[in-house]
PAZAPA-4460 file (N, C-alpha, C; in steps of 0.05 Angstrom, whole numbers, plus 32768, in hexadecimal, padded with zeros to 4 digits):
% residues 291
    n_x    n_y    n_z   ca_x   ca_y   ca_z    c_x    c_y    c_z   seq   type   mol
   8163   7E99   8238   817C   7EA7   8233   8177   7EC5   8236     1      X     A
   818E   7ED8   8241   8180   7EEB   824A   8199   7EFE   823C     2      X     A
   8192   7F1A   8231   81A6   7F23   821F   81BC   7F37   8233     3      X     A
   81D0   7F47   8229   81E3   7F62   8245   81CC   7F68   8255     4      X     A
   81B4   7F6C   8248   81AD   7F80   8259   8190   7F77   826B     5      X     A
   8196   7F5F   826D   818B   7F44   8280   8167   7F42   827E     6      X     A
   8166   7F4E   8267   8146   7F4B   8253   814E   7F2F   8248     7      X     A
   812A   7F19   824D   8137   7F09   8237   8135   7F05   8219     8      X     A
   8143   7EFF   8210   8140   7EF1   81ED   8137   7EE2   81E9     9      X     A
   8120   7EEE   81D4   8113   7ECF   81CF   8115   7EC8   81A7    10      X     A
   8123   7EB0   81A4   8124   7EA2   8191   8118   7E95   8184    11      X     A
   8114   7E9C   816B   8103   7E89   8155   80DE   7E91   815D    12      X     A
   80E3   7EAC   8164   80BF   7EB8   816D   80B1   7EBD   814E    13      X     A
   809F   7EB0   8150   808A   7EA8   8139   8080   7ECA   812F    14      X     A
   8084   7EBD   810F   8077   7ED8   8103   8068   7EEB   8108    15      X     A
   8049   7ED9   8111   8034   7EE6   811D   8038   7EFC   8131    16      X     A
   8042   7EED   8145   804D   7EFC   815B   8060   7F16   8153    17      X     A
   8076   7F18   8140   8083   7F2D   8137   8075   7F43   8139    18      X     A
   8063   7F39   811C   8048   7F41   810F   8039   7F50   8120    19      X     A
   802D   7F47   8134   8013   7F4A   8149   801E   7F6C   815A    20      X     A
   803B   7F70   8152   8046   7F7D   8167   8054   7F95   8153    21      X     A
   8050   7F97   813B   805F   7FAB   8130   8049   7FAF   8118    22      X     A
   8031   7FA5   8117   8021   7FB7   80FD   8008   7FAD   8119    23      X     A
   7FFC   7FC0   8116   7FE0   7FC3   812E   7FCA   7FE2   811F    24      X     A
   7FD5   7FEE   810A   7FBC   7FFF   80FC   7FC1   7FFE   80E0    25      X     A
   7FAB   7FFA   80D0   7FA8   7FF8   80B0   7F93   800E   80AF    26      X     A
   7FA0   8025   8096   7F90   803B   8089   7F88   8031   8075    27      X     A
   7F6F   802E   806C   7F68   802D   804B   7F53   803B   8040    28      X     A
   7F66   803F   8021   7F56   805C   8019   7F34   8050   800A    29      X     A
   7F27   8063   800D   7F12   8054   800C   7F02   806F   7FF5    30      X     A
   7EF4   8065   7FDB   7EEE   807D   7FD5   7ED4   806B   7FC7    31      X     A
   7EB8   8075   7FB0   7EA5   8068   7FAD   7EA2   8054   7F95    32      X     A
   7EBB   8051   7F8E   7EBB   8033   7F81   7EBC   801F   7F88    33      X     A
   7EB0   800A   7F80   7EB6   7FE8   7F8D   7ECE   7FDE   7F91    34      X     A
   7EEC   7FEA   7F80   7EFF   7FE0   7F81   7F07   7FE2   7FA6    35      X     A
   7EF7   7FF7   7FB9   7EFF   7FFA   7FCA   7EF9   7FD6   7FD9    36      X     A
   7EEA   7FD1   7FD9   7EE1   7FC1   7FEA   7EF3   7FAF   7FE7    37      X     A
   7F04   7FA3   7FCB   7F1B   7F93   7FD2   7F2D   7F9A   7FE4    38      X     A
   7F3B   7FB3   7FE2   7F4E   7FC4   7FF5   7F44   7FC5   8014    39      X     A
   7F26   7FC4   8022   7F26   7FBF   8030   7F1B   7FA4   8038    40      X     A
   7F18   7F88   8030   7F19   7F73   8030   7F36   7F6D   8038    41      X     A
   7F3A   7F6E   8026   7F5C   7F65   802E   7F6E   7F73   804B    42      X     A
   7F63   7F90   804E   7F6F   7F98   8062   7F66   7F86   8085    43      X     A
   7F47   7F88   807B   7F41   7F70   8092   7F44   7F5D   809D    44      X     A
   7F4B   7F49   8082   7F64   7F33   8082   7F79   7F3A   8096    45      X     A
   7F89   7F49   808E   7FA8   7F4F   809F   7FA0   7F5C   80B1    46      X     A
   7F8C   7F66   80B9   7F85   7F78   80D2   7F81   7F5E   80E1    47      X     A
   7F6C   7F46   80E3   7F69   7F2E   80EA   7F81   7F25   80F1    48      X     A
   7F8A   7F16   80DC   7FA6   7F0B   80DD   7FC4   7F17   80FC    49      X     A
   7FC4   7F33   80F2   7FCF   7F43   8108   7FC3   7F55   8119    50      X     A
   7FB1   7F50   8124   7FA6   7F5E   813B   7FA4   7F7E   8138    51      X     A
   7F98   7F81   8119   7F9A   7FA0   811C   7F7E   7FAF   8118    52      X     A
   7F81   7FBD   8117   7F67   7FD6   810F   7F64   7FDB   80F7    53      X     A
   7F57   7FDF   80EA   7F53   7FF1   80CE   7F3E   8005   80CE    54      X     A
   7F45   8017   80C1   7F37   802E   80B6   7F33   8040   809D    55      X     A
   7F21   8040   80A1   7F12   8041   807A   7F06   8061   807E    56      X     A
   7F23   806A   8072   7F22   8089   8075   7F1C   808C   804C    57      X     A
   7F05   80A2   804F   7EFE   80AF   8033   7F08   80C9   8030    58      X     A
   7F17   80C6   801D   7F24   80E0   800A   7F28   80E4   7FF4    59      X     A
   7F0D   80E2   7FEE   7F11   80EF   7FCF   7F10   8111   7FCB    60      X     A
   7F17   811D   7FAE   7F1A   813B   7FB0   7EFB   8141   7FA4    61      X     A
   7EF0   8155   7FB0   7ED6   815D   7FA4   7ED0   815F   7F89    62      X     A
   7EBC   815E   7F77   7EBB   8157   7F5A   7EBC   816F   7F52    63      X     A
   7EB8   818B   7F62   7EB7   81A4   7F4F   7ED5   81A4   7F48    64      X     A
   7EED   8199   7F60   7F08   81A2   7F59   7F0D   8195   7F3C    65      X     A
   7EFB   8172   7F2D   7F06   8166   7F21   7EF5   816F   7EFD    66      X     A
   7EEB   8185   7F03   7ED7   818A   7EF4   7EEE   8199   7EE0    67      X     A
   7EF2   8195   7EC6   7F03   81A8   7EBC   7EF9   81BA   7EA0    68      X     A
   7EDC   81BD   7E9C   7ED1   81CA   7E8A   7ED1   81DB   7E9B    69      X     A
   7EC4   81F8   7E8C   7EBC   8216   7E96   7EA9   820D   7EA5    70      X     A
   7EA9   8222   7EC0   7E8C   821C   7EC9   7E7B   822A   7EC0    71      X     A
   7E61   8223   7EBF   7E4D   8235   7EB5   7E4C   824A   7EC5    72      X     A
   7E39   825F   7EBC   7E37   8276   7EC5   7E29   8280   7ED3    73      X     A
   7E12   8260   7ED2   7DF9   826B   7EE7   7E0B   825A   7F0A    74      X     A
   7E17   8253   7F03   7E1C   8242   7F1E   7E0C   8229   7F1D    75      X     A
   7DFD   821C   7F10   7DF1   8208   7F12   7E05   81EE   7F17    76      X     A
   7E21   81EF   7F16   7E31   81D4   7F12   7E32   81D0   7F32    77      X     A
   7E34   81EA   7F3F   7E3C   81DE   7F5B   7E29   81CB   7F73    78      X     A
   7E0C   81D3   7F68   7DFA   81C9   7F75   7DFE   819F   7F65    79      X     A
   7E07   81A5   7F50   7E09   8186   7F48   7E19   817A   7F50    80      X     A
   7E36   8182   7F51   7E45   8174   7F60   7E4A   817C   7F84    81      X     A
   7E3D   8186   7F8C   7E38   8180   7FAB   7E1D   8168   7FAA    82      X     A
   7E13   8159   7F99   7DFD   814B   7F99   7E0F   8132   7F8D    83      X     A
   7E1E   812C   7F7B   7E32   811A   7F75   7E42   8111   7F92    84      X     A
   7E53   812A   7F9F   7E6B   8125   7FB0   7E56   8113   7FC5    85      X     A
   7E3C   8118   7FC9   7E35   8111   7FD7   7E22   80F1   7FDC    86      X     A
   7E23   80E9   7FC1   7E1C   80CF   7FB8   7E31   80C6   7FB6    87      X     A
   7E47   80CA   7FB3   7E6D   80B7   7FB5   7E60   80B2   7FCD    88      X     A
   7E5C   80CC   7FE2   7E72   80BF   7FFE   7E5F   80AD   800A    89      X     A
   7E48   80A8   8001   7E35   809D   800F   7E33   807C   8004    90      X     A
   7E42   8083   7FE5   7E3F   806B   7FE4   7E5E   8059   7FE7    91      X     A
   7E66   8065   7FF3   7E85   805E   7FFF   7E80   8055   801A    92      X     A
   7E72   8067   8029   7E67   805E   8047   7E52   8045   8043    93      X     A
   7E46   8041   8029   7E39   802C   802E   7E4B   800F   802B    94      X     A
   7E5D   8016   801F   7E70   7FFB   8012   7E7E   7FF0   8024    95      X     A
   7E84   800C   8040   7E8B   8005   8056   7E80   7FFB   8077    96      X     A
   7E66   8001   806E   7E4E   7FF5   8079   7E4B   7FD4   8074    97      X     A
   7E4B   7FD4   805D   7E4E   7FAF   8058   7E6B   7FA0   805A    98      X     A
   7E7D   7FB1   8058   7E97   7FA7   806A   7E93   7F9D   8081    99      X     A
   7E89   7FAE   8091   7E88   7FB1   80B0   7E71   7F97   80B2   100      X     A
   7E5E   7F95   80AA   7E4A   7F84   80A9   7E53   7F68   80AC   101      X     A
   7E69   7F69   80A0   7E7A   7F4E   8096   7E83   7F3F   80B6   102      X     A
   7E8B   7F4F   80C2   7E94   7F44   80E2   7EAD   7F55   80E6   103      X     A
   7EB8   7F48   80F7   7ED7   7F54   810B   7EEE   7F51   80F2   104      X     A
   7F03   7F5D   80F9   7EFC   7F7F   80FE   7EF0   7F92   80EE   105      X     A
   7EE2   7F9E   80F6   7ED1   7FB7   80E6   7EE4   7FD0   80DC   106      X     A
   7EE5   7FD2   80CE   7EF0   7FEB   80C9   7EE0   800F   80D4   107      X     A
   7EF7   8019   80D8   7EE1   802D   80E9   7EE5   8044   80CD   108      X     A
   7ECA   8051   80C6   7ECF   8066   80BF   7ECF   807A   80C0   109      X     A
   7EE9   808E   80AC   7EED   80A4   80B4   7EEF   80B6   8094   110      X     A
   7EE5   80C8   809A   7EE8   80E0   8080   7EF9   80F1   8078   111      X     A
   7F0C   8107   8073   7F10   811B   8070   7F01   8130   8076   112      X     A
   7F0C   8147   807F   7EF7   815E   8080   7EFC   816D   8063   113      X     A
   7EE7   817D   805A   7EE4   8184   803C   7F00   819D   8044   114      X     A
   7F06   819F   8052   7F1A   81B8   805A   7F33   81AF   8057   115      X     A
   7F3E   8199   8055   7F52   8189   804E   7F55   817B   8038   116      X     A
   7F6F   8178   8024   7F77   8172   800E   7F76   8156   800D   117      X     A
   7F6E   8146   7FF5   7F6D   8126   7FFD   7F8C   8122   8005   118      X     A
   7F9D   8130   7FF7   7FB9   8121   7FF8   7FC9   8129   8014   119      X     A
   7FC3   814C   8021   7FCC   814A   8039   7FC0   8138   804A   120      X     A
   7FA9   8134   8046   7F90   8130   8058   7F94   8119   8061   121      X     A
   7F9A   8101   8049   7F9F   80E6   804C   7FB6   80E0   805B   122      X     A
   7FCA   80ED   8052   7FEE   80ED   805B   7FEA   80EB   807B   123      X     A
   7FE0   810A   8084   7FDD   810A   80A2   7FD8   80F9   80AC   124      X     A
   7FB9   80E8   80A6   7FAE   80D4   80B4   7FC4   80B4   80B1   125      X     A
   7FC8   80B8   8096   7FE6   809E   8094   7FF9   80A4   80B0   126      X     A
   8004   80B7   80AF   801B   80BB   80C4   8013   80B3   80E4   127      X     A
   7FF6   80A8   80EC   7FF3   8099   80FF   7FE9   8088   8100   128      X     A
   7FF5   807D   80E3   7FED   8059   80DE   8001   804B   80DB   129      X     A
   8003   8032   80E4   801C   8025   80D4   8010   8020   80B9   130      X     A
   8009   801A   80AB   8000   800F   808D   7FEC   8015   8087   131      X     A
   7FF0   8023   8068   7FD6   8029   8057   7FD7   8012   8045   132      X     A
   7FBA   8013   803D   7FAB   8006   8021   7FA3   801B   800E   133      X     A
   7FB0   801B   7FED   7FA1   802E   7FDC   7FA8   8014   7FC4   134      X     A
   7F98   801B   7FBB   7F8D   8018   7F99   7F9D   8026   7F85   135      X     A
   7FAD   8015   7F6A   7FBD   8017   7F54   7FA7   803E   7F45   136      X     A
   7FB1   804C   7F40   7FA7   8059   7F33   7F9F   8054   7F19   137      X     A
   7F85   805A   7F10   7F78   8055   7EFC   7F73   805F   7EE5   138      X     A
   7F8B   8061   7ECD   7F80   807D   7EBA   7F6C   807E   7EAC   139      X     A
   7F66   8065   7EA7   7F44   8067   7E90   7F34   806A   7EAC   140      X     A
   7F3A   8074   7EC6   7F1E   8078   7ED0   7F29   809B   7EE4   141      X     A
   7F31   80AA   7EDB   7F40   80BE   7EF3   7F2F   80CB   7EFC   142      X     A
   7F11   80D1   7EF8   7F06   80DA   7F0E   7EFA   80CA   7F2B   143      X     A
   7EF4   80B0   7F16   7EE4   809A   7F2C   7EF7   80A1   7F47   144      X     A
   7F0E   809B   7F54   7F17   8095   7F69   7F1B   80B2   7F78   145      X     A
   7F0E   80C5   7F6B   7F21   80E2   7F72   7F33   80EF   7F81   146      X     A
   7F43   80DD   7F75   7F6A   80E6   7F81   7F73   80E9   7F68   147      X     A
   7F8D   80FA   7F6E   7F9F   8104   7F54   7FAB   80EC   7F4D   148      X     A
   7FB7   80EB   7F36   7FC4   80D3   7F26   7FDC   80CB   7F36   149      X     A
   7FE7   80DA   7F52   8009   80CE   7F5E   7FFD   80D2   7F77   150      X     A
   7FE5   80CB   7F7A   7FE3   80C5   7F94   7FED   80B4   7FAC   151      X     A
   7FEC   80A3   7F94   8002   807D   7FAA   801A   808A   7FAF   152      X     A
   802F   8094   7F9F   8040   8097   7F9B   803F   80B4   7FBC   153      X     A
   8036   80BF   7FAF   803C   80E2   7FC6   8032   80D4   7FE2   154      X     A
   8025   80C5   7FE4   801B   80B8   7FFC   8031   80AA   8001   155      X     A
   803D   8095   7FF8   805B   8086   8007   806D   8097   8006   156      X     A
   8076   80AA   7FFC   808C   80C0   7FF7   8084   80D5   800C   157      X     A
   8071   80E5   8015   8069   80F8   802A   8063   80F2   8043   158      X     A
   8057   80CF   8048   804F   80CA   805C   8068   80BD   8067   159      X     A
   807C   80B0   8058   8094   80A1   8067   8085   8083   806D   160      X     A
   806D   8083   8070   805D   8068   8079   8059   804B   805F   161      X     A
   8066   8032   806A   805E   801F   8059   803E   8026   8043   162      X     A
   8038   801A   8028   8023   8021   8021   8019   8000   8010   163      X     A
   800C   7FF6   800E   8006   7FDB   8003   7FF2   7FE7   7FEE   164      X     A
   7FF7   7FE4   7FD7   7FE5   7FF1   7FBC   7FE2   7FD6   7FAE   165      X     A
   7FC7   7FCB   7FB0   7FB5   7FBE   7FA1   7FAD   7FCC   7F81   166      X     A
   7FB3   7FB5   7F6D   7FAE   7FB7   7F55   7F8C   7FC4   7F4C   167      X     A
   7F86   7FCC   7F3D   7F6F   7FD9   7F36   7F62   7FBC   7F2A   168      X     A
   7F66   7FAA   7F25   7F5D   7F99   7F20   7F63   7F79   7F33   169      X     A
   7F49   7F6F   7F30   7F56   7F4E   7F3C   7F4F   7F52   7F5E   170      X     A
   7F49   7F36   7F69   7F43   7F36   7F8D   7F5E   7F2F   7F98   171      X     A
   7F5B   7F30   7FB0   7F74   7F21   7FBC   7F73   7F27   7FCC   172      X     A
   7F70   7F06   7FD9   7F66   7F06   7FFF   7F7A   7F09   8014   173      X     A
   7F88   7F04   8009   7F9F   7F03   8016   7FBE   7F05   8017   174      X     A
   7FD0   7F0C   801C   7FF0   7F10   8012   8007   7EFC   802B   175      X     A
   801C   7F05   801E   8032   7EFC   8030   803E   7EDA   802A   176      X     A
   8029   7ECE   801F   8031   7EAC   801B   8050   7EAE   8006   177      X     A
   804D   7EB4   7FF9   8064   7EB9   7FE3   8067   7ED5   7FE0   178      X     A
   807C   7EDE   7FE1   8086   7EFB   7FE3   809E   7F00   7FD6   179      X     A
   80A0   7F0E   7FC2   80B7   7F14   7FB3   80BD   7F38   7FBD   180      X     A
   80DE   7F33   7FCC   80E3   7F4C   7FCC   8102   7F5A   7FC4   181      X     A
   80FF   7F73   7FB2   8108   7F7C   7FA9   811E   7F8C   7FB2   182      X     A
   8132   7F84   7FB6   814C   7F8D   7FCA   8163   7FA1   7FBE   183      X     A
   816A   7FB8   7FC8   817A   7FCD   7FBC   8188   7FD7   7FDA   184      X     A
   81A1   7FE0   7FDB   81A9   7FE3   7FEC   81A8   7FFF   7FF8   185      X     A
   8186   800C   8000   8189   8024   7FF8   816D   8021   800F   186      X     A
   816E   8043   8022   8151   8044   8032   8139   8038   802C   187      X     A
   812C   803D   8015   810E   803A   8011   8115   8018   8011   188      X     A
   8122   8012   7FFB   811B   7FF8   8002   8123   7FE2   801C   189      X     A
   8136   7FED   802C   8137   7FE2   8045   811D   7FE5   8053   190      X     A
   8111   7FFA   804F   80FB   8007   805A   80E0   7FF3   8053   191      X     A
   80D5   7FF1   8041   80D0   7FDD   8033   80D5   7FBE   8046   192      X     A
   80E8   7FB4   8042   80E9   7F9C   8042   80E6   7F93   8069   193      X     A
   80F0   7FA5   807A   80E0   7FA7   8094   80C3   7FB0   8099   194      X     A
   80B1   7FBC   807C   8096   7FC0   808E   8086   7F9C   807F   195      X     A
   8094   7F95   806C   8090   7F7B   805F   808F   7F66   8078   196      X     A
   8097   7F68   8088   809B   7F51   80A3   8089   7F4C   80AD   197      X     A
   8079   7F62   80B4   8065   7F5C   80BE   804F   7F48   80B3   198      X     A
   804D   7F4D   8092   8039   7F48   8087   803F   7F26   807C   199      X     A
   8057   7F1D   807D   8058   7EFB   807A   8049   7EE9   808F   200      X     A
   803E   7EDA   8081   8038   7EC7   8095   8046   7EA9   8090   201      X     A
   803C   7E98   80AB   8058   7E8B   80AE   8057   7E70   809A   202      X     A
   806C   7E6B   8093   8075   7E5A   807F   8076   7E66   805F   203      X     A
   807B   7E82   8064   8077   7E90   804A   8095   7E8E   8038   204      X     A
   808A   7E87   8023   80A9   7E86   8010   80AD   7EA4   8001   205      X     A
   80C6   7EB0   800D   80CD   7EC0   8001   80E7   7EBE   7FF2   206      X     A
   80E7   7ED3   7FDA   80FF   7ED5   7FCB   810A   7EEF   7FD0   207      X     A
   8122   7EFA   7FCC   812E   7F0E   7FC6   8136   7F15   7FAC   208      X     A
   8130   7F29   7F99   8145   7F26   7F85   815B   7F49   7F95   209      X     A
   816B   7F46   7F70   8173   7F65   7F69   8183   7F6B   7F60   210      X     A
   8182   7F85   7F52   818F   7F84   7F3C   81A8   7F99   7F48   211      X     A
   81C2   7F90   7F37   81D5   7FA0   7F3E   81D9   7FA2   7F5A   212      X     A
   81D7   7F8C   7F67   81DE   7F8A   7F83   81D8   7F71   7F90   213      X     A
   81E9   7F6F   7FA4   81E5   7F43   7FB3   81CA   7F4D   7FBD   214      X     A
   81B3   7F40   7FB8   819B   7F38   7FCD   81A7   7F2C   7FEB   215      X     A
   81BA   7F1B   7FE9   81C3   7F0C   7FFA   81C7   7F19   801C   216      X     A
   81CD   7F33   8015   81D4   7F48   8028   81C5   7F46   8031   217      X     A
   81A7   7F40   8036   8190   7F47   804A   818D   7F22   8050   218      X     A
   8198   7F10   804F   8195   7F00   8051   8193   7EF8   8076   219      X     A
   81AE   7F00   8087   81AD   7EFC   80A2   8196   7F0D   80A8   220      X     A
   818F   7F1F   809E   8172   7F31   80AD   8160   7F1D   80AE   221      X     A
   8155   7F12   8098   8149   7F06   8093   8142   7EF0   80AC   222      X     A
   8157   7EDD   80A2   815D   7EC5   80BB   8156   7ECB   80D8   223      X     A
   815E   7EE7   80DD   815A   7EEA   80F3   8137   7EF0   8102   224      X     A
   812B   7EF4   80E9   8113   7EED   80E9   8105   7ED3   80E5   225      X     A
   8115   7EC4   80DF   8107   7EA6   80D7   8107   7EA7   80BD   226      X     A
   8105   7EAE   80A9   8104   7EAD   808F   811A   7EA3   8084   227      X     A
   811B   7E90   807A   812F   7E85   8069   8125   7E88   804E   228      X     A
   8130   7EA1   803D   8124   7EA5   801D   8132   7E98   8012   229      X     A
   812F   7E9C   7FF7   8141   7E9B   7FDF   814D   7EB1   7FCF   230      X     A
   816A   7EA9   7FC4   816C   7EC4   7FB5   8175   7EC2   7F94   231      X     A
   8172   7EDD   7F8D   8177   7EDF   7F6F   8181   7EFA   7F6C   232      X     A
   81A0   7EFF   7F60   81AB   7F17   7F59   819D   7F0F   7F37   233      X     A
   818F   7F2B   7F29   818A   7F2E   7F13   819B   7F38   7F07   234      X     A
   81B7   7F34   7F0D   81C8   7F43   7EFA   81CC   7F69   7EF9   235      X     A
   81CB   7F79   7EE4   81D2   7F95   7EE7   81B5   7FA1   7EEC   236      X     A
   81B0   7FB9   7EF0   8198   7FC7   7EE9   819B   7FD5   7ECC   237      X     A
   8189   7FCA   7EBA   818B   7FD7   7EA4   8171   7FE6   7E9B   238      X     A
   816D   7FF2   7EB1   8150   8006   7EB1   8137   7FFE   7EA8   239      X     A
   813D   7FE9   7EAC   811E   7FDF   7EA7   811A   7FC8   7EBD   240      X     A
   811B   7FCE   7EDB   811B   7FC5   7EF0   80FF   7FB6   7EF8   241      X     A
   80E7   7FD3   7EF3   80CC   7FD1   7EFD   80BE   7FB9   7EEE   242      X     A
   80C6   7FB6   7ED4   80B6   7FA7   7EC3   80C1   7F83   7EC5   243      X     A
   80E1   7F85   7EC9   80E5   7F6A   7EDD   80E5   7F66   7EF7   244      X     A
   80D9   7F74   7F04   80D4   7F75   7F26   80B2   7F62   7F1F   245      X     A
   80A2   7F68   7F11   8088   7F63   7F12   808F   7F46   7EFA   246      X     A
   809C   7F4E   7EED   80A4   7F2B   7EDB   80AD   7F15   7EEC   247      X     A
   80C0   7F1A   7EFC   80C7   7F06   7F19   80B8   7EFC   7F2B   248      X     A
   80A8   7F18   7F2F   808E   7F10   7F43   807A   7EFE   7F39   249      X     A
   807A   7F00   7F15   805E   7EE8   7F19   8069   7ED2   7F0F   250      X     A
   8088   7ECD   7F09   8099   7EB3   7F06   808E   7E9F   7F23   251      X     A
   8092   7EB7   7F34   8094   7EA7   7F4E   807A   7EA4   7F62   252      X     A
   8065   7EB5   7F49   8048   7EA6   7F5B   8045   7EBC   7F72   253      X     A
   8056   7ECF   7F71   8050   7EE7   7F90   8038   7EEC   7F8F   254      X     A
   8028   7EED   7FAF   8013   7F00   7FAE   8021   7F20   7FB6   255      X     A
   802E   7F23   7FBA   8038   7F38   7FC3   8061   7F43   7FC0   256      X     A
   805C   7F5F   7FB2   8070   7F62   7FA7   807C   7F7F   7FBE   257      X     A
   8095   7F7E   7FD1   80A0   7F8C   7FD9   80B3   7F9A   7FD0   258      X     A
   80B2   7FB6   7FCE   80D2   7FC3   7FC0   80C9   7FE8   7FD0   259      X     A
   80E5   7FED   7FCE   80E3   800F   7FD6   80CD   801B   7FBB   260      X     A
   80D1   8035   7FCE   80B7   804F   7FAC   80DA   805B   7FB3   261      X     A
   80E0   805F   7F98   80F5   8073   7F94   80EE   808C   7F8C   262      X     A
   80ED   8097   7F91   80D9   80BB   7F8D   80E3   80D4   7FA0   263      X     A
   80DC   80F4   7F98   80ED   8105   7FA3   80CF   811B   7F94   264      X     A
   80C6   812B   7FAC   80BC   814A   7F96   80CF   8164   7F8D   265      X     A
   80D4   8166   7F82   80E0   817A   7F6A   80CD   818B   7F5D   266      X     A
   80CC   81A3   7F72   80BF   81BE   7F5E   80A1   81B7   7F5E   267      X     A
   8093   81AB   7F75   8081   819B   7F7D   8075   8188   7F69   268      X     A
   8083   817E   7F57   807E   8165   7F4D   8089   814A   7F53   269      X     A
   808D   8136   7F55   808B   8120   7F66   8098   8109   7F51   270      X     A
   80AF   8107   7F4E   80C3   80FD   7F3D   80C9   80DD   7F45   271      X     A
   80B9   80D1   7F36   80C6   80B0   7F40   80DC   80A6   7F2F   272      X     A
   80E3   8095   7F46   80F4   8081   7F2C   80E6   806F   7F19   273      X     A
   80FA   8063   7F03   80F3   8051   7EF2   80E5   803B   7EFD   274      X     A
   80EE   8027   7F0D   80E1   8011   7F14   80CA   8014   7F28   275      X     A
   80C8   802F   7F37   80AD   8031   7F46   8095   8039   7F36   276      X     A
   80A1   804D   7F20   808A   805B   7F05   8081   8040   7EF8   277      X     A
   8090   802A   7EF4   8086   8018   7EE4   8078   8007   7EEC   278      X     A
   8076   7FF9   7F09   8072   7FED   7F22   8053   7FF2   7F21   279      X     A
   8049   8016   7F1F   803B   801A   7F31   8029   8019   7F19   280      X     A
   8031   801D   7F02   8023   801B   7EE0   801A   7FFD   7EE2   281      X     A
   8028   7FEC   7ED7   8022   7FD4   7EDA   8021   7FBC   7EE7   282      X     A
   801F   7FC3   7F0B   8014   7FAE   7F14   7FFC   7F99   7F14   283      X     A
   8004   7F7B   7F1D   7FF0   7F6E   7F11   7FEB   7F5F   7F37   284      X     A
   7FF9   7F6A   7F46   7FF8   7F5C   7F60   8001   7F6C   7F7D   285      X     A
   7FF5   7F66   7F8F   7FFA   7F83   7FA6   8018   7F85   7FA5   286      X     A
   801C   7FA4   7FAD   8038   7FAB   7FA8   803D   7FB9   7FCA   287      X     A
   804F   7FB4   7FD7   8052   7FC5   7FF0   8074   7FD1   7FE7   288      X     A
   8068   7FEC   7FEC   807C   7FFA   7FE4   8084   8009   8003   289      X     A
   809C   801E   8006   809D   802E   8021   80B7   8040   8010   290      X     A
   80C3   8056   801C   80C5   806A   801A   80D9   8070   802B   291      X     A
***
């Protein structure tokens, strides 16, 4: 069948194939904790799965910036932490050494230059990726990962780019089988729920909920992808969205939870909404958020 403009249409084209043709690069942030190596495990997975690349870019901020006592007076702190910064990155490059060790695809690595901000630094390199990997922020640990505490957040909000944020705790090989996504009739989450396409694989059961609005509305989108979900209007939003977005999700067994980041900077601070602040506090399972 061939459409006006005598290209043909092709019907009922398998996920993979969608897939194979609209996510082809994975960023993941990579800094010298072990939590990394889940974030890029998993990115390998879907890099496999969809024919993509990954890259295991390091950006953490140097330890003198995270240092917040006086410095001494002889200068002795700086010679220590240029001897620290430099046991992270090495042992970051080694974590990615035994990644790569692992087989296809390797992740290639890449650094920041010390002349660049982790958060511009990272953003840029996002903006010629389709999809990042970062890690839940950690407050009993805020220097280990050395990024500021709204990094997930200023990264989906500045970069405009899908971002898949793995919990600080727990493995997880894989996503997309069951997928709960979080529907509002509003950019980010439309935004959202198209970079989610890629990442189903086929025979995946998904749900829709939402609050204060028909899920149902994204239903023909849907179909027109093959997906036949299910749906659930939760009734009003009574501001406490985030905390039953992640209650639904483990009713329903999700490995993976889709919804917009609702966020804006104001006076350069970085203002989320309720259900993404709470989302990003207490997740217990990967979250793909977009912007």
């Amino acid at each position: 069948m061939a459409s006006a403009s005598g290209k043909p249409v092709h019907r009922g084209m398998g996920l993979k194939e969608v897939s194979m043709n609209s996510l082809a690069s994975i960023l993941v942030h990579v800094d010298a904790l072990p939590r990394s190596r889940t974030r890029l495990e998993l990115a390998r997975t879907l890099a496999r799965r969809l024919d993509a690349t990954v890259t295991a870019l390091y950006a953490v901020m140097p330890s003198v910036l995270q240092f917040t006592a006086p410095f001494p007076e002889s200068g002795s702190l700086i010679p220590e932490t240029l001897r620290l910064d430099q046991q992270r990155r090495d042992e970051a490059r080694a974590l990615v050494d035994e990644v790569q060790a692992a087989g296809d695809p390797r992740p290639r690595w890449a650094e920041l230059s010390p002349l660049q901000g982790v958060l511009p630094g990272f953003v840029r390199e996002a903006l010629c990726q389709d999809l990042a990997v970062l890690g839940q922020y950690d407050p009993a640990d805020p220097i280990g990962a050395g990024v500021p505490a709204d990094f997930v957040e200023s990264v989906v909000v500045d970069s405009g780019k899908p971002v898949l944020v793995l919990p600080r705790m727990g493995r997880f090989g894989d996503v997309g089988l069951r997928v709960l996504i979080a529907w509002k009739p509003a950019r980010e989450a439309a935004q959202a729920l198209s970079a989610a396409l890629p990442l189903l694989q086929p025979g995946a059961q998904v749900r829709v909920v939402g609050w204060g609005c028909d899920p149902t509305e994204v239903r023909p989108l849907l179909l027109r992808h093959g997906i036949d979900a299910t749906y659930s209007h939760e009734g009003p939003d009574t501001g406490h969205v985030g905390a039953s977005m992640l209650s639904r999700a483990a009713d329903f067994g999700a490995d993976l939870l889709v919804m917009g980041c609702y966020g804006h900077a104001r006076a350069r601070e970085l203002v989320l909404g309720g259900a993404t602040h709470a989302v990003l506090g207490a997740m217990t399972l990967p979250v793909l958020m977009a912007h």
